[in-house]
C-alpha positions as CSV (number, residue, x, y, z in Angstrom):
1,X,63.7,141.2,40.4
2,X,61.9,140.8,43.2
3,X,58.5,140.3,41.5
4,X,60.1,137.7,39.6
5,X,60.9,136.3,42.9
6,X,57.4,136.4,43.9
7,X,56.7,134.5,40.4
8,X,59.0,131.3,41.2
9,X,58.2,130.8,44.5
10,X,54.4,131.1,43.8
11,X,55.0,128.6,40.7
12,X,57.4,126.2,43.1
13,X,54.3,126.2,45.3
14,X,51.8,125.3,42.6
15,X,54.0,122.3,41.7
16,X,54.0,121.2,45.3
17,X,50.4,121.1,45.3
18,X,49.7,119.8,42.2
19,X,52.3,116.6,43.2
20,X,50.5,116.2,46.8
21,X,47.1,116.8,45.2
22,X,47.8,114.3,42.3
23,X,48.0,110.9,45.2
24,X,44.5,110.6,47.0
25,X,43.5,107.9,49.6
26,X,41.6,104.8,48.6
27,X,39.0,104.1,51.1
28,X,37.3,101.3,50.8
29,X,34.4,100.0,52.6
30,X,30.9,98.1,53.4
31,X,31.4,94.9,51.4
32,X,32.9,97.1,48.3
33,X,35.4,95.2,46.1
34,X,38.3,97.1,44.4
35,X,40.2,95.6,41.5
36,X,43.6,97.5,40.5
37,X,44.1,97.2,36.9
38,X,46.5,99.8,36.5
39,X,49.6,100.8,38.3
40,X,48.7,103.5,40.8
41,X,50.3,105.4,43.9
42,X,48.1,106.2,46.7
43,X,48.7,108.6,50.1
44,X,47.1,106.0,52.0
45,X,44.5,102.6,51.7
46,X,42.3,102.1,54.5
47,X,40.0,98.8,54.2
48,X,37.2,98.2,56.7
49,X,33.7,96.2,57.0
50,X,34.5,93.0,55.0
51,X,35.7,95.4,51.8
52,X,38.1,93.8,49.2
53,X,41.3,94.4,47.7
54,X,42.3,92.9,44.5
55,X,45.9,93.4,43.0
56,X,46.9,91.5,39.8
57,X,50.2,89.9,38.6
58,X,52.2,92.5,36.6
59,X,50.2,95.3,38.7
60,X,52.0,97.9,41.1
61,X,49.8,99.7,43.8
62,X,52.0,101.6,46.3
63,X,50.6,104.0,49.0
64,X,52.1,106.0,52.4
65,X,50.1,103.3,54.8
66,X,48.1,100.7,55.2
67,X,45.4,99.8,57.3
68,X,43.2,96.7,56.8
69,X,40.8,96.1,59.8
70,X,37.2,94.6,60.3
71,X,37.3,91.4,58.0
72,X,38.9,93.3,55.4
73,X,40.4,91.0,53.0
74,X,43.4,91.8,50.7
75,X,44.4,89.2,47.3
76,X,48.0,90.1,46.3
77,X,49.0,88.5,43.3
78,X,51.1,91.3,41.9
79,X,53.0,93.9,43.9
80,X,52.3,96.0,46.9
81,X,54.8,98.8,48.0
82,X,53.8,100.3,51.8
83,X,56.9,103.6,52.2
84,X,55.4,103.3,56.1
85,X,53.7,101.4,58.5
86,X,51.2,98.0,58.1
87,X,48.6,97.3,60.1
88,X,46.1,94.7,59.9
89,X,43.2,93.5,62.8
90,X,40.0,92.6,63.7
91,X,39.9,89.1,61.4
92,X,41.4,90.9,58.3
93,X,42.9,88.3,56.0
94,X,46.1,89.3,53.9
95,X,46.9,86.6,51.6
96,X,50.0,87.1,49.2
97,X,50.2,84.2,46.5
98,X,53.4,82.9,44.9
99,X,53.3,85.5,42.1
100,X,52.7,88.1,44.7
101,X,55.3,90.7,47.0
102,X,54.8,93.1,49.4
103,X,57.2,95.9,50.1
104,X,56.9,97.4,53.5
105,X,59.4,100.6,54.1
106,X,58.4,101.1,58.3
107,X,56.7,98.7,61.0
108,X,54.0,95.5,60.3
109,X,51.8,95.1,63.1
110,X,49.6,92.1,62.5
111,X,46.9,91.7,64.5
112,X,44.3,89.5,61.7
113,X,45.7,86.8,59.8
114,X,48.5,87.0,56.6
115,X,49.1,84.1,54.7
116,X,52.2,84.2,52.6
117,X,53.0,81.9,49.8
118,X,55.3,84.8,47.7
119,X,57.5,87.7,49.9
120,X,57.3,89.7,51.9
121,X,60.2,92.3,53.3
122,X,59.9,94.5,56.4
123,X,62.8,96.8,56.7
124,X,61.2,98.0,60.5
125,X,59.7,95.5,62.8
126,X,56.9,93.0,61.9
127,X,55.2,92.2,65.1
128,X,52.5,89.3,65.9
129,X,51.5,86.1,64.4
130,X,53.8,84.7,62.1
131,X,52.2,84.2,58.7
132,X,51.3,81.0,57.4
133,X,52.0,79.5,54.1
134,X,55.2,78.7,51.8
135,X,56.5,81.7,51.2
136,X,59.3,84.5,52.9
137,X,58.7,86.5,55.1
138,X,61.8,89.3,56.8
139,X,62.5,92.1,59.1
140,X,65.2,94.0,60.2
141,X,66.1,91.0,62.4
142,X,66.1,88.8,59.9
143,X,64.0,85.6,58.4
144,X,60.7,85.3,60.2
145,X,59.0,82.9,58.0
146,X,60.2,80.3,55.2
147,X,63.6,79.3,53.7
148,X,65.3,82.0,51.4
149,X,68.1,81.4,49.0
150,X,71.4,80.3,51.0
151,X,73.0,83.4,49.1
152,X,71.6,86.7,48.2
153,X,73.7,87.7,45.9
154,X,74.6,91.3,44.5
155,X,76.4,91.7,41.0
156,X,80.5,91.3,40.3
157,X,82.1,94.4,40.2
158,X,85.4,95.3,38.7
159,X,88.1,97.9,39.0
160,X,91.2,97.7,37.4
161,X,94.4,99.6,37.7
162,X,96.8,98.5,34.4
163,X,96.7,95.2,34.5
164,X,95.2,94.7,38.3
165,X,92.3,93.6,38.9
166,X,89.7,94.2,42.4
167,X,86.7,92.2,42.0
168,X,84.4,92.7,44.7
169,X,80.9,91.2,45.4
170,X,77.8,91.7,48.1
171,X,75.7,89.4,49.7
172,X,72.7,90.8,51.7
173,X,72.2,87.4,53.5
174,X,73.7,84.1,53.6
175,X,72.3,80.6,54.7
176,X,75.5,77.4,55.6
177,X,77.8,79.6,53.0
178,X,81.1,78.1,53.5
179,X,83.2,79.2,51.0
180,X,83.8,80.9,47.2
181,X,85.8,80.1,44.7
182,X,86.9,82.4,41.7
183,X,87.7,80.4,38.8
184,X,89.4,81.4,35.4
185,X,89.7,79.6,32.1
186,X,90.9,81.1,28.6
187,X,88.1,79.5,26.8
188,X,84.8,78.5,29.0
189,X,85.9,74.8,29.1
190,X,89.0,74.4,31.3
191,X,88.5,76.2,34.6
192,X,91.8,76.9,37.2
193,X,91.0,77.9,40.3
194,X,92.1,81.5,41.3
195,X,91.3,82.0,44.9
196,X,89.3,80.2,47.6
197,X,87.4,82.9,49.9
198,X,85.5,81.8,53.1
199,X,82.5,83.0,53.3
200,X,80.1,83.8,56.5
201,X,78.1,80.8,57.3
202,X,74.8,82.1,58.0
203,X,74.0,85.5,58.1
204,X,71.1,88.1,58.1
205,X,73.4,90.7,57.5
206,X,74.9,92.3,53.9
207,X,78.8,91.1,53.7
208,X,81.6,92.3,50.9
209,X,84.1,90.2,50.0
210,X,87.0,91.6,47.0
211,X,90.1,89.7,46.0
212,X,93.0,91.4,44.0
213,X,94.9,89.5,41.1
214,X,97.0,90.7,38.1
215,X,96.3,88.9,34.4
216,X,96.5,90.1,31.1
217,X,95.0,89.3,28.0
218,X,91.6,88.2,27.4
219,X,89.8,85.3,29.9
220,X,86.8,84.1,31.9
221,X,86.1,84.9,35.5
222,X,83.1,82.8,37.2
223,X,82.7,82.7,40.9
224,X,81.4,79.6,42.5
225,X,79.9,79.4,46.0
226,X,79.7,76.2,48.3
227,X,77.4,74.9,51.2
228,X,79.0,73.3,54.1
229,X,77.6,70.5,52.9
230,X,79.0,70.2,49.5
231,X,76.5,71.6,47.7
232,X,77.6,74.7,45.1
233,X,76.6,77.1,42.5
234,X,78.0,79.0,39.8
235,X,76.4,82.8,41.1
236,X,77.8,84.5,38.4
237,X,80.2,83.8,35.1
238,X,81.6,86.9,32.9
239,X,84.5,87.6,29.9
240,X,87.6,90.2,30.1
241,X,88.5,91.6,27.1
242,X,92.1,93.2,26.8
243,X,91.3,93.6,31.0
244,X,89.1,96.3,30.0
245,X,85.3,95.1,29.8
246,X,83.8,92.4,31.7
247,X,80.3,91.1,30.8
248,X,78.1,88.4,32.0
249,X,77.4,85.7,29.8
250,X,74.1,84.9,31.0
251,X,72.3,87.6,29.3
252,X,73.2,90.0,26.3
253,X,69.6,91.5,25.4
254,X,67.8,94.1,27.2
255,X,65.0,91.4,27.4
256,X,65.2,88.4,29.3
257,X,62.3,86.1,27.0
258,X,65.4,85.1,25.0
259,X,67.2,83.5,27.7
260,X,64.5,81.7,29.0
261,X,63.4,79.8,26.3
262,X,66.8,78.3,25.8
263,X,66.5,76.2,29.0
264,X,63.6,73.5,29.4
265,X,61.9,74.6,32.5
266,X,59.3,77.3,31.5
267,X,60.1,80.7,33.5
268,X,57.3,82.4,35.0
269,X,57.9,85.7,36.2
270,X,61.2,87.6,37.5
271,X,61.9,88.8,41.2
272,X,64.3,91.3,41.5
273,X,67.3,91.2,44.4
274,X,64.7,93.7,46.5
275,X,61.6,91.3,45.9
276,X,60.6,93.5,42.7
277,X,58.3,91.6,40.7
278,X,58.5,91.4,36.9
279,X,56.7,89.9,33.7
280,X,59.1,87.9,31.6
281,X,58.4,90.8,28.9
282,X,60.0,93.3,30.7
283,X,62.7,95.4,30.2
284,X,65.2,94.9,32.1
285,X,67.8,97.5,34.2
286,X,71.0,95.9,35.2
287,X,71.5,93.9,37.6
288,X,70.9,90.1,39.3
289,X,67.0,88.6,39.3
290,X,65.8,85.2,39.8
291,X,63.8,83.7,37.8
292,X,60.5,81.3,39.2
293,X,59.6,78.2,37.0
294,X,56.3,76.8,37.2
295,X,57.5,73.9,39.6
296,X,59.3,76.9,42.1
297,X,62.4,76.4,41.1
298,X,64.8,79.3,41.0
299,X,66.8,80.2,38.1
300,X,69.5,82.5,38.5
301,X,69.4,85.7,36.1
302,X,72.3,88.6,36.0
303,X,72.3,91.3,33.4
304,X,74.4,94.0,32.4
């Protein structure tokens, strides 16, 4: 038994090193370029003496940290995941483009230069200059740079009791949100209105709102959100079905090619409600994305 013992702890350890061994660093240096063409996870990237980074659309790199330092220079054009801390000096350039994101899980301390035109989210701290361009940039205390959605939006979720109904949604951040309105119609073309919910005006912070109803029978639920100044949106739009099954009607097919070619304004690529990039090709978990057209307009996707 206790040779056995032995056996699985010495096999336990084996898989631990084999999982640690398995991520190396990327080091790169004196001028050297580096073009990802694969998705690949990394301990660590540290960039120094004018070397380059080059990360693709539809191409993942994530690592533990990143350091970028002496006119290091990173392109990000697909997707960059940092679990830790960022940070960039001595004339380093980051530039993320509009097709690009960057994920950063601690602190950014920027000491060089970042140009955003795509996203980037800080959940810790992002200290020094803010970065230039047209795209987002967040910490933990909110919008640093640009002019996100008014709502992020999470999905509508359901519970029902007989023939009571909770529908609750999430929004992680809110811009002049004045109020929602959950509609109902019995065939997609007359709409009642159900409930009128204030919402939070502007907010950084992740709100829930739920309302509670009885109905029977099968209907449509869509909930509508409007700006102070008039301005609304239909976030999301679904079916109930003998009050057991709500869908969305947005999407019905695990890829999302289908519903974009029914509307006139070519979709580019997908952003997840985290700033997850995706190919229009992908397959999709469910959930809410947007959807980027070539003239930056933002479609919005759910899928369930």
């Amino acid at each position: 038994m206790k040779k056995m013992k032995k056996i699985i702890i010495l096999l336990y350890l084996i898989l631990i090193a084999f999982n640690v061994i398995g991520q190396v660093n990327l080091t790169i240096g004196n001028g050297d370029t580096y073009n990802a063409s694969a998705n690949t996870e990394f301990l660590a990237i540290d960039m120094n003496n004018g070397s380059t980074l080059n990360i693709p659309f539809g191409i993942t790199i994530t690592c533990s940290t990143l350091i970028i330092r002496n006119s290091a220079i990173i392109n990000l054009d697909g997707i960059l995941i940092v679990t830790g801390n960022v940070d960039t000096k001595n004339n380093s350039i980051l530039t993320v483009n509009s097709t690009g994101s960057m994920d950063v899980g601690g602190d950014f301390d920027n000491k060089g230069s970042v140009i955003n035109d795509g996203i980037i989210n800080v959940d810790g701290n992002y200290t020094g200059p803010i970065p230039t361009g047209d795209g987002t940039t967040t910490d933990n205390g909110g919008i640093i740079q640009g002019t996100p959605l008014p709502v992020i939006f999470d999905n509508l979720y359901t519970r029902i009791n007989s023939n009571v109904i909770t529908l609750t949604w999430i929004t992680y951040s809110e811009i002049n949100n004045d109020y929602f309105i959950l509609e109902t119609s019995p065939n997609m073309r007359e709409w009642y209105s159900l409930a009128t919910i204030d919402g939070n005006g502007t907010t950084s912070y992740t709100s829930e709102y739920s309302y509670v109803f009885k109905q029977l029978g099968d209907f449509y639920i869509r909930l509508r959100q409007f700006d102070y100044n008039g301005n609304n949106e239909i976030l999301v739009s679904g079916k109930y079905i003998s009050n057991q099954l709500l869908y969305t009607t947005y999407i019905h097919s695990n890829n999302v090619y289908s519903f974009i070619n029914a509307h006139d304004e070519k979709i580019i690529y997908i952003i997840g409600i985290r700033g997850t990039q995706y190919a229009i090709n992908s397959r999709f978990s469910p959930g809410v994305y947007f959807g980027i057209s070539e003239n930056n307009k933002i479609k919005f996707i759910v899928y369930e």
